[in-house]
mmCIF file of the C-alpha atoms, coordinates in Angstrom:
data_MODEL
# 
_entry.id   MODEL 
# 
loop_
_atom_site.group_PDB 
_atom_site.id 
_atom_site.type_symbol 
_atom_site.label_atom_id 
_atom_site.label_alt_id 
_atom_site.label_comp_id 
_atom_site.label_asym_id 
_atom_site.label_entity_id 
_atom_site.label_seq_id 
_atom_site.pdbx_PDB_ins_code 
_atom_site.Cartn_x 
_atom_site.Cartn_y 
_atom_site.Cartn_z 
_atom_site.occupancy 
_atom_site.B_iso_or_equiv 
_atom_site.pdbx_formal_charge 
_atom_site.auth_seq_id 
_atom_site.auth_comp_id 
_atom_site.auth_asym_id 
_atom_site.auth_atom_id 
_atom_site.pdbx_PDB_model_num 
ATOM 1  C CA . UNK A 1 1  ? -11.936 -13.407 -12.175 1.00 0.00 ? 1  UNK A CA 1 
ATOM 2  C CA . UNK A 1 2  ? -10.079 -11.708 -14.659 1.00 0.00 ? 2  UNK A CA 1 
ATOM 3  C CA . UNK A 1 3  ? -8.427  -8.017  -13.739 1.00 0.00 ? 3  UNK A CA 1 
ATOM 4  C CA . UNK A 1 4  ? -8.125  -6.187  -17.233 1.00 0.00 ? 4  UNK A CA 1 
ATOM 5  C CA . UNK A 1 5  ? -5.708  -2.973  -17.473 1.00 0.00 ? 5  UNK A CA 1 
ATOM 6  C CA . UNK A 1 6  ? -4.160  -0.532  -19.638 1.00 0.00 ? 6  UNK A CA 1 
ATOM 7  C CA . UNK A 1 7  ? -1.096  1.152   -18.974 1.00 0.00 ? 7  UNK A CA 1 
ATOM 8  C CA . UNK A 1 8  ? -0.462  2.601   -21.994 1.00 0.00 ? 8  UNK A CA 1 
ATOM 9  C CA . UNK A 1 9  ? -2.397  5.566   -24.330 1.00 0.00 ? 9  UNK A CA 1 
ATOM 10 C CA . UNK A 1 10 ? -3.472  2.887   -26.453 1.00 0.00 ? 10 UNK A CA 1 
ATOM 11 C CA . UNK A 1 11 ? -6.798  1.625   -24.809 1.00 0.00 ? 11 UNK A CA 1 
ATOM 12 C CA . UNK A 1 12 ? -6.886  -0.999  -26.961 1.00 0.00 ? 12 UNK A CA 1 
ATOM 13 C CA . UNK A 1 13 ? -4.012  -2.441  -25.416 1.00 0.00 ? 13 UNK A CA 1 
ATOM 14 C CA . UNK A 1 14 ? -5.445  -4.033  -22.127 1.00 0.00 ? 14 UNK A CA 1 
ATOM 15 C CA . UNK A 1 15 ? -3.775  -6.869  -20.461 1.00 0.00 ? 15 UNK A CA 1 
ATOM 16 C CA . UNK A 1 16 ? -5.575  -9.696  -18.479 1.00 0.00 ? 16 UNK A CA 1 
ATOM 17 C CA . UNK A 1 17 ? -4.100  -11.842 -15.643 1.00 0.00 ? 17 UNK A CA 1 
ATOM 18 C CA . UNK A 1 18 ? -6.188  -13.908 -13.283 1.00 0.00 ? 18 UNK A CA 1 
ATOM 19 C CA . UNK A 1 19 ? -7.170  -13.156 -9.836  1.00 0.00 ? 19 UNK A CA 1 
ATOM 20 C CA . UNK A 1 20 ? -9.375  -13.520 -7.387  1.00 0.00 ? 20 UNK A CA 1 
ATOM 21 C CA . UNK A 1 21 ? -11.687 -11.184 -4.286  1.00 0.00 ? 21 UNK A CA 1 
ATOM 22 C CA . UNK A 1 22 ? -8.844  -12.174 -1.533  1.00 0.00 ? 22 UNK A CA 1 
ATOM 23 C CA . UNK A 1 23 ? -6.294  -11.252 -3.370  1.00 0.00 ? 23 UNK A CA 1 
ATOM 24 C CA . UNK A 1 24 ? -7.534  -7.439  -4.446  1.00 0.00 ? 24 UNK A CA 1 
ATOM 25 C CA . UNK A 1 25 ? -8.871  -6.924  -0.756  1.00 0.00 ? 25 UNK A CA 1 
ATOM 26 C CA . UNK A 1 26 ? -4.831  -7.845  0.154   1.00 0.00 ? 26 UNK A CA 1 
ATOM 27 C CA . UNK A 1 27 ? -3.951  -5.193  -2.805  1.00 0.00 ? 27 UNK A CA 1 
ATOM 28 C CA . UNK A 1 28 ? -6.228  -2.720  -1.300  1.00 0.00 ? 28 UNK A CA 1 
ATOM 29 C CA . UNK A 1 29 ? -4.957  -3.126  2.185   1.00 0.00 ? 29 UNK A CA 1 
ATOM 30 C CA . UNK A 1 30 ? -1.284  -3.265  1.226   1.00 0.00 ? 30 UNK A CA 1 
ATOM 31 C CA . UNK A 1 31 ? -2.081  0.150   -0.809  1.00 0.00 ? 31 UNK A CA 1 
ATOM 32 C CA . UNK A 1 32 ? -3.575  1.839   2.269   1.00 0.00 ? 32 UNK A CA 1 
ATOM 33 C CA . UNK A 1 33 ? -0.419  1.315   4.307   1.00 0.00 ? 33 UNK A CA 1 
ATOM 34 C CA . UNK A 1 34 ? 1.148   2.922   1.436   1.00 0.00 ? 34 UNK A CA 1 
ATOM 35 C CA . UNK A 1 35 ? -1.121  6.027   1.330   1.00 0.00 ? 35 UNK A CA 1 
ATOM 36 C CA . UNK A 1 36 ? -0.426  6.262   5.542   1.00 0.00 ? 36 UNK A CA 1 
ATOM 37 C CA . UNK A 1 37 ? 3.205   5.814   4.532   1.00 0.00 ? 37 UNK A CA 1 
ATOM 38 C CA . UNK A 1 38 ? 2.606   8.944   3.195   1.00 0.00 ? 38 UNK A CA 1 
ATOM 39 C CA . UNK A 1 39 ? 0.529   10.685  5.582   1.00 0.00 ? 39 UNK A CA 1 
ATOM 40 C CA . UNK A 1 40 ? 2.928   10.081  8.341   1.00 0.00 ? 40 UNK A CA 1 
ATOM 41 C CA . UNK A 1 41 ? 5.513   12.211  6.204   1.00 0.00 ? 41 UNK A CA 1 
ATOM 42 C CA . UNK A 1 42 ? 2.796   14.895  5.961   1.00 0.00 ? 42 UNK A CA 1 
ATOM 43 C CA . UNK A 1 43 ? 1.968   14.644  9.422   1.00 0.00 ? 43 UNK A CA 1 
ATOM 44 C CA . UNK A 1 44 ? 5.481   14.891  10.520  1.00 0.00 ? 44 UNK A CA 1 
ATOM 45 C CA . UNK A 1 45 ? 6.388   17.748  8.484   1.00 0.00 ? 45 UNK A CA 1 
ATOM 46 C CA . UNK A 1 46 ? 3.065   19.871  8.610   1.00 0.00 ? 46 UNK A CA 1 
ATOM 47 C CA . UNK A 1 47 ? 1.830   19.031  12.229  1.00 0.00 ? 47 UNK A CA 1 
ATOM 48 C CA . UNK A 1 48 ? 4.905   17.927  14.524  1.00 0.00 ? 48 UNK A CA 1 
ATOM 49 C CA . UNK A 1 49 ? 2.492   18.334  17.268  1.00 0.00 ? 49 UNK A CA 1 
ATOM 50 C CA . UNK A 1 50 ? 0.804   15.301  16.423  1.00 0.00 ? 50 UNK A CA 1 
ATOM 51 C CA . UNK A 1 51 ? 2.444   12.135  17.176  1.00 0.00 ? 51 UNK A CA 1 
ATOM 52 C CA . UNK A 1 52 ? 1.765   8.723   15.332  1.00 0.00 ? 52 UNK A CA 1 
ATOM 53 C CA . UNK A 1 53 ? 2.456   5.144   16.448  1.00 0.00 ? 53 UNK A CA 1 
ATOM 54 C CA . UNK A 1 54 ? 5.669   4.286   15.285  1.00 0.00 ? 54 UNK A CA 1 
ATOM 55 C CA . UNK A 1 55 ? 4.582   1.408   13.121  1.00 0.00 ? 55 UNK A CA 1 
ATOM 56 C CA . UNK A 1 56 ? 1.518   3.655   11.543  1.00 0.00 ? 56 UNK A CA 1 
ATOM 57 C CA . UNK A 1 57 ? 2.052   3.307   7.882   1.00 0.00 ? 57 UNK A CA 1 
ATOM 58 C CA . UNK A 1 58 ? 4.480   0.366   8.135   1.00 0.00 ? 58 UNK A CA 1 
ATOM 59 C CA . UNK A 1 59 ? 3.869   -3.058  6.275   1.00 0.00 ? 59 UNK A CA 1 
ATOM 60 C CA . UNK A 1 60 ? 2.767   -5.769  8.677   1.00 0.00 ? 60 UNK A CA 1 
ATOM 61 C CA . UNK A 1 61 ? 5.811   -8.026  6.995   1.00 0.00 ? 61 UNK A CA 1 
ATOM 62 C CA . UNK A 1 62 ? 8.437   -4.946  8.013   1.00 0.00 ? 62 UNK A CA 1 
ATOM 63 C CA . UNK A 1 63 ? 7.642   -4.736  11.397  1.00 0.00 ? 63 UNK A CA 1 
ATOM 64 C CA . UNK A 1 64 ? 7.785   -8.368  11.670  1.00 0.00 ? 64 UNK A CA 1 
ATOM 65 C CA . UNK A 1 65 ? 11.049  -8.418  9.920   1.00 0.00 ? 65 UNK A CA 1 
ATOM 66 C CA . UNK A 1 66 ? 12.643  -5.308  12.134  1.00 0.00 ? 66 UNK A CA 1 
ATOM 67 C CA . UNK A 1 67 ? 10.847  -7.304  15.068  1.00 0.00 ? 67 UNK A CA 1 
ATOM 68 C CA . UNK A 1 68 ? 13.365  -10.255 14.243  1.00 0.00 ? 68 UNK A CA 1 
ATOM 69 C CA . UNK A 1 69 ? 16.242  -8.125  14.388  1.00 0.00 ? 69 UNK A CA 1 
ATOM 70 C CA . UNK A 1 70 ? 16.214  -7.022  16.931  1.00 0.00 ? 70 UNK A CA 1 
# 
């Protein structure tokens, strides 16, 4: 499977690189930590009422590295 992009104005300039299913469903689940990164700093500021799990919005390989540090 090829993934095709273009991050410039120029749409005829698209780049290719190889990948496969596995690896955009671990994109798209790395992303959504990202977005409830962000949510969390919404939350926090907008609704201090309303707690979150400490590790909500925190990548799987950060907890395990704070996890080894401690």
């Amino acid at each position: 499977m090829l993934l095709e992009a273009s991050f410039s104005g120029d749409e005829e300039e698209i780049i290719q690189c190889p990948t496969n299913y596995y690896r955009e469903l671990l994109y798209n689940i790395e992303h959504t930590v990202h977005h409830m990164a962000i949510i969390k700093i919404t939350v926090r500021e907008a609704f201090p009422h309303i707690i979150l799990p400490e590790q909500f919005g925190v990548a799987s390989a950060t907890i395990r590295f704070q996890a080894s540090n401690s």
